[in-house]
Structures are given as structure tokens and as C-alpha cells.
C-alpha positions as CSV (number, residue, x, y, z in Angstrom):
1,X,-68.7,24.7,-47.7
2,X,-67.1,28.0,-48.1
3,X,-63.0,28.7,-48.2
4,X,-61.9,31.8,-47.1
5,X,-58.3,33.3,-47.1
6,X,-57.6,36.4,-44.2
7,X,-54.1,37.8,-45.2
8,X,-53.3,40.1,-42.2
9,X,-50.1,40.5,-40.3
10,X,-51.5,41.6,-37.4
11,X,-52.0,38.1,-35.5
12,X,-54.9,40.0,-33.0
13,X,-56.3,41.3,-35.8
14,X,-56.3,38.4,-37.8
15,X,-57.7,36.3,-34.8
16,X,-60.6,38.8,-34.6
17,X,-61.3,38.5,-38.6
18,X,-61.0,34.4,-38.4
19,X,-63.7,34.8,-35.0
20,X,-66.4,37.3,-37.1
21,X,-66.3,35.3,-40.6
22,X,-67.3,32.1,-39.1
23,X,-70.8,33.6,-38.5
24,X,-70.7,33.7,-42.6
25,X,-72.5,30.1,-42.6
26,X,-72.1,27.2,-40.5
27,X,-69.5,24.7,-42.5
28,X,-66.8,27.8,-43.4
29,X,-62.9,26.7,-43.5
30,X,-60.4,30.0,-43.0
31,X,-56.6,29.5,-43.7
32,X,-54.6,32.8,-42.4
33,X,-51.5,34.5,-43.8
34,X,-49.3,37.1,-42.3
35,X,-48.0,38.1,-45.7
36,X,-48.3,38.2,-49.9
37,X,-46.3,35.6,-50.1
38,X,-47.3,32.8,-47.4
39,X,-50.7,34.0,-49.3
40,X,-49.9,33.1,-52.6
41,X,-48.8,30.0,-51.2
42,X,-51.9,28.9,-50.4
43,X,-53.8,30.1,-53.3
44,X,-51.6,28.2,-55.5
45,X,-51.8,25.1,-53.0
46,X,-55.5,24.9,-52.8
47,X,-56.8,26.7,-55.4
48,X,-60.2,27.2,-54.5
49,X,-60.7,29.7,-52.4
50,X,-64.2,31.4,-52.5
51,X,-63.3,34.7,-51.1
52,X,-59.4,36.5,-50.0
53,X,-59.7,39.2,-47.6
54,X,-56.6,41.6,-48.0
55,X,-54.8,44.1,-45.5
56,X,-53.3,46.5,-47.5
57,X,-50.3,47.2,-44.9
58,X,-48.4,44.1,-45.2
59,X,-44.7,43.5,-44.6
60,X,-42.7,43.0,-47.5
61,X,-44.9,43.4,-50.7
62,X,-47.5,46.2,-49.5
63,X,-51.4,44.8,-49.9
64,X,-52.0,46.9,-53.2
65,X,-49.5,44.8,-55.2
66,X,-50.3,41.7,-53.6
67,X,-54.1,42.7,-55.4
68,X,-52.5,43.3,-58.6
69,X,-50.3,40.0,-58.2
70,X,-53.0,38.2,-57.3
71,X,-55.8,39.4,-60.1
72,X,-53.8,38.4,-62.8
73,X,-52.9,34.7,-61.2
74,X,-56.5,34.0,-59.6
75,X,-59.1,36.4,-61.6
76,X,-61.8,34.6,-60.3
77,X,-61.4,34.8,-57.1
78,X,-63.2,37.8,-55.2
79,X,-60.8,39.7,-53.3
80,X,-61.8,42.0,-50.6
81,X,-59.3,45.0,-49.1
82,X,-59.9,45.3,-45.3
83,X,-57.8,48.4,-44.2
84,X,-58.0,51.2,-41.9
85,X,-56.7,53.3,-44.9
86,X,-60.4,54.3,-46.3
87,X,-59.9,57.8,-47.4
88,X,-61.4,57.9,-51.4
89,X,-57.9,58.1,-53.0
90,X,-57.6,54.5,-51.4
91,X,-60.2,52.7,-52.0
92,X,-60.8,54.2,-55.8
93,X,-57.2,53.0,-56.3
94,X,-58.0,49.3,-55.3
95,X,-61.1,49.0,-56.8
96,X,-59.2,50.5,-60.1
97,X,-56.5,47.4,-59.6
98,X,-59.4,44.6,-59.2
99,X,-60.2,44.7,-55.4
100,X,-64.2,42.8,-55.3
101,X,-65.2,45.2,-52.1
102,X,-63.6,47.5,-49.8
103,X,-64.1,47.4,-46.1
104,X,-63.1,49.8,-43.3
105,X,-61.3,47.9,-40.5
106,X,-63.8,50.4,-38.1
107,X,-66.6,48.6,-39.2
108,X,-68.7,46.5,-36.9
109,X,-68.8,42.6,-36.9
110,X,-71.9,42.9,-38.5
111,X,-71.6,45.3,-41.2
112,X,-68.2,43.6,-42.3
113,X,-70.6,40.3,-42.6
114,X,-73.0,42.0,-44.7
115,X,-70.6,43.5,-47.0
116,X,-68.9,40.2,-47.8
117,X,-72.1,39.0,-48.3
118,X,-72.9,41.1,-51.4
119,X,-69.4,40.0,-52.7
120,X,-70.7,36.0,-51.9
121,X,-73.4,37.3,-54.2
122,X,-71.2,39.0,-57.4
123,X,-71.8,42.1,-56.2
124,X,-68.8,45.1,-56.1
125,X,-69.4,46.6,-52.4
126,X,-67.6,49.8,-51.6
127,X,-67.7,52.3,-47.9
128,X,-71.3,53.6,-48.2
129,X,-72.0,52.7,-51.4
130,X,-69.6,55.4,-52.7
131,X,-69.4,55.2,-56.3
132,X,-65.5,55.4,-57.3
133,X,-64.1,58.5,-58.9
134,X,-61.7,57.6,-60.9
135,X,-63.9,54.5,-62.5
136,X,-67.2,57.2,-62.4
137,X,-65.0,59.2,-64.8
138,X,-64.4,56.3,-67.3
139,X,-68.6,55.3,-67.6
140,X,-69.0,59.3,-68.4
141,X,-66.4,58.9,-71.7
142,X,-68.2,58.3,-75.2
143,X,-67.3,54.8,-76.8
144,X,-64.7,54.2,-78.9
145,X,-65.2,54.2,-82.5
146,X,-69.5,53.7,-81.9
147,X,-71.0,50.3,-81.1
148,X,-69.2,47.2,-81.3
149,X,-70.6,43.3,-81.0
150,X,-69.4,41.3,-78.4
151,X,-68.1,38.5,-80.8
152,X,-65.4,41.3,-81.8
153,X,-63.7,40.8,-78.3
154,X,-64.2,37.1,-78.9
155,X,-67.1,36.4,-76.0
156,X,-69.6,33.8,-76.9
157,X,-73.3,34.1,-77.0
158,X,-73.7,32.6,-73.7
159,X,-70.9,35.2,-72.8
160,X,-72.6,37.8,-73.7
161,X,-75.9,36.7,-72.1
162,X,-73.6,36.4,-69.2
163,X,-72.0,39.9,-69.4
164,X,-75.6,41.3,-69.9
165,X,-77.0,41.0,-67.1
166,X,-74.1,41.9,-65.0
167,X,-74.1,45.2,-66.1
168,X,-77.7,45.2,-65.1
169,X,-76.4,44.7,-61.4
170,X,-77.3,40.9,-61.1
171,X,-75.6,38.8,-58.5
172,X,-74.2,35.5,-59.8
173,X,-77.0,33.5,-58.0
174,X,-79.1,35.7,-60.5
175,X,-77.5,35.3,-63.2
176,X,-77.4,31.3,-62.8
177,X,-81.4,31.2,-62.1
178,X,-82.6,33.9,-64.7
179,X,-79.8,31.6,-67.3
180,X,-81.0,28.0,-66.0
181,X,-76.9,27.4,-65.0
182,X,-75.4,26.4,-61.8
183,X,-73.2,29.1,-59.9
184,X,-69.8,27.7,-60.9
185,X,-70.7,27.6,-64.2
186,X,-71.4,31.4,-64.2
187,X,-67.9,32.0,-62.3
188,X,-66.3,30.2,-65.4
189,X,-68.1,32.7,-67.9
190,X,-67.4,35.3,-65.7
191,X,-63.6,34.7,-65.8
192,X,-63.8,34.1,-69.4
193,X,-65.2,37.4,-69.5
194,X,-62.9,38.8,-67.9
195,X,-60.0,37.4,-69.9
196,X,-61.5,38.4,-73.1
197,X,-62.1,42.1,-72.0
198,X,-58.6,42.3,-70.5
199,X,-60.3,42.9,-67.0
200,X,-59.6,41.4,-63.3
201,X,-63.2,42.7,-62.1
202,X,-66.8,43.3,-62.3
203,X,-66.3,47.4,-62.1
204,X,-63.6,46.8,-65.0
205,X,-65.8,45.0,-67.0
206,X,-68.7,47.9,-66.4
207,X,-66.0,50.5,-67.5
208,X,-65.1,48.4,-71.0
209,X,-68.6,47.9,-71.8
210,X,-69.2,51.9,-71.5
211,X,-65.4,53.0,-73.2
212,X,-66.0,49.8,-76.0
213,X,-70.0,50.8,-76.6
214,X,-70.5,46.6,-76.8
215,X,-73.9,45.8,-77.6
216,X,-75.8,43.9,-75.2
């Protein structure tokens, strides 16, 4: 079964979101929110959400805070903007605070389903594939003070197994079948990983690899 989370205070809108994510897969449950805080609500309540999809013009606490709120509570869950707001500046900015994807509220049904797919998968999907400026800029930087082993930032073997191949571009389905795990084992390492790197995201954990030169 997959649990989704639409936060969107546009009822229509939101209606229209709810309608296109149930062709995701068959047995998919969606709770709604109009706002950050009738969706933290839920998050804390159920706790197992498999995917948040995020307007970034909310009433009250605006979208991008709402990410940042909810990266540090919930790192482990994948959270996707979907905004009409898809200028660069935008969607570098919530990538940069922990967003999983970004998606254009002009795109079709169809491509919207696609691009949460890839983030189903692990995967960091952005508008066209467009590499982030901002985060671009941080690979090209040399790392600091040379190499340094993975056990210095406290990540286990498995860990770093685990880390490995996601900067190779794997997908967590990948990652469990090349590592003989199931899937929510690897979304345990993952948020491990995370927590040990002092990231809230795959692109974040890209970026410390580079800056930290950690041996993989």
C-alpha cells in the first residue's frame, strides 16, 4: 500500500492532485491538508507516509519553511514541491533546503506521475533534468582537508556500502537488490546517513561527499 500526503490550499487543486495520484498503483491511501500545520498534524499522527507533495504558497507558514520544518522532523520521508513558482532561483532554493523532486504545477497528469515515480525509486527529480546551480557549485569545490573515511563521520560499513552506491545514482530498489536487503531497511541506512552527514537529502549527501572527499 502506498501513503501519500497532498498539502495544498487550493481545495480544486488539491481535488485534481488526490484524482491523478491514484493512478500511482491500485491500493494508494491520500490524506489532504490545506496548510503546514494541519500537515504536520498528520505526519506526526501517522507517521508513515511514503511520499508529501508540498505547495509552496501556503497560508500562514509559506511551503519553503514548511520543507525545512518538516526535513528536520521526518528526514526520511521524500518530499516533493509542486508549485507554479518554477523559475531556477526557486527550485535550486528547495532542493538546497531538502525538497526530494520538484514539479511544475503546468505539468500534465502524466509527467507529474512519472516524476514521483523516480522519487518512489530514491531518485532526486528536478524540471527537465536541470541540474541545480547553487548545489552544481558545491560538487565543483575541492575537499576539505584531502580524503577522509567514512567511519570519521561515524557511518558504518553497511553505511557506507549504502552511501556508495547512491552517489553512483542507484534507486533504493537498487540498492536493496545489489545489497541482499529489503527496501525499508535501506530507508533506515539512508536516514542514518543522513543524520550522520548532517543532511535532509540525497543532493545534500552528494554535495558532502564531494566538499568532505569521503572515501567510497
Amino acid at each position: 500500500m502506498l501513503k501519500l500526503l497532498v498539502v495544498e490550499d487550493h481545495a480544486l487543486v488539491r481535488e485534481g492532485l488526490v484524482q491523478t495520484l491514484r493512478q500511482l498503483e491500485n491500493d494508494v491511501v491520500i490524506h489532504e491538508a490545506a496548510d503546514c500545520d494541519g500537515a504536520g498534524a498528520l505526519l506526526e499522527r501517522e507517521r508513515d507516509f511514503d511520499l508529501v507533495l508540498l505547495d509552496l504558497g501556503l497560508p500562514g507558514v509559506d511551503g519553503l519553511c514548511c520543507l525545512g520544518i518538516f526535513r528536520q522532523r521526518y528526514p526520511a520521508v521524500p518530499i516533493v514541491i509542486v508549485s507554479a513558482y518554477d523559475d531556477a532561483h526557486t527550485v535550486n532554493r528547495a532542493l538546497k533546503n531538502g525538497a526530494s523532486g520538484f514539479v511544475p504545477k503546468a505539468y500534465s497528469s502524466d509527467r507529474l506521475i512519472a516524476a514521483l515515480r523516480e522519487v518512489l525509486d530514491g531518485r532526486i527529480y528536478t524540471p527537465e533534468q536541470m541540474m541545480p546551480v547553487n548545489l552544481g557549485a558545491d560538487l565543483a569545490h575541492p575537499p576539505i582537508g584531502g580524503e577522509a573515511d567514512p567511519s570519521e563521520f561515524g557511518l558504518t560499513e553497511r553505511q557506507s556500502e549504502v552511501l556508495a552506491l547512491m552517489t553512483r545514482g542507484k534507486s533504493n530498489r537498487d540498492i536493496a537488490e545489489q545489497l541482499g536487503l529489503s527496501e525499508g531497511t535501506v530507508k533506515i541506512h539512508i536516514t542514518a546517513i543522513f543524520k550522520a552527514l548532517g543532511v535532509s537529502s540525497r543532493t545534500q549527501a552528494l554535495v558532502a561527499v564531494a566538499r568532505y572527499g569521503i572515501k567510497l
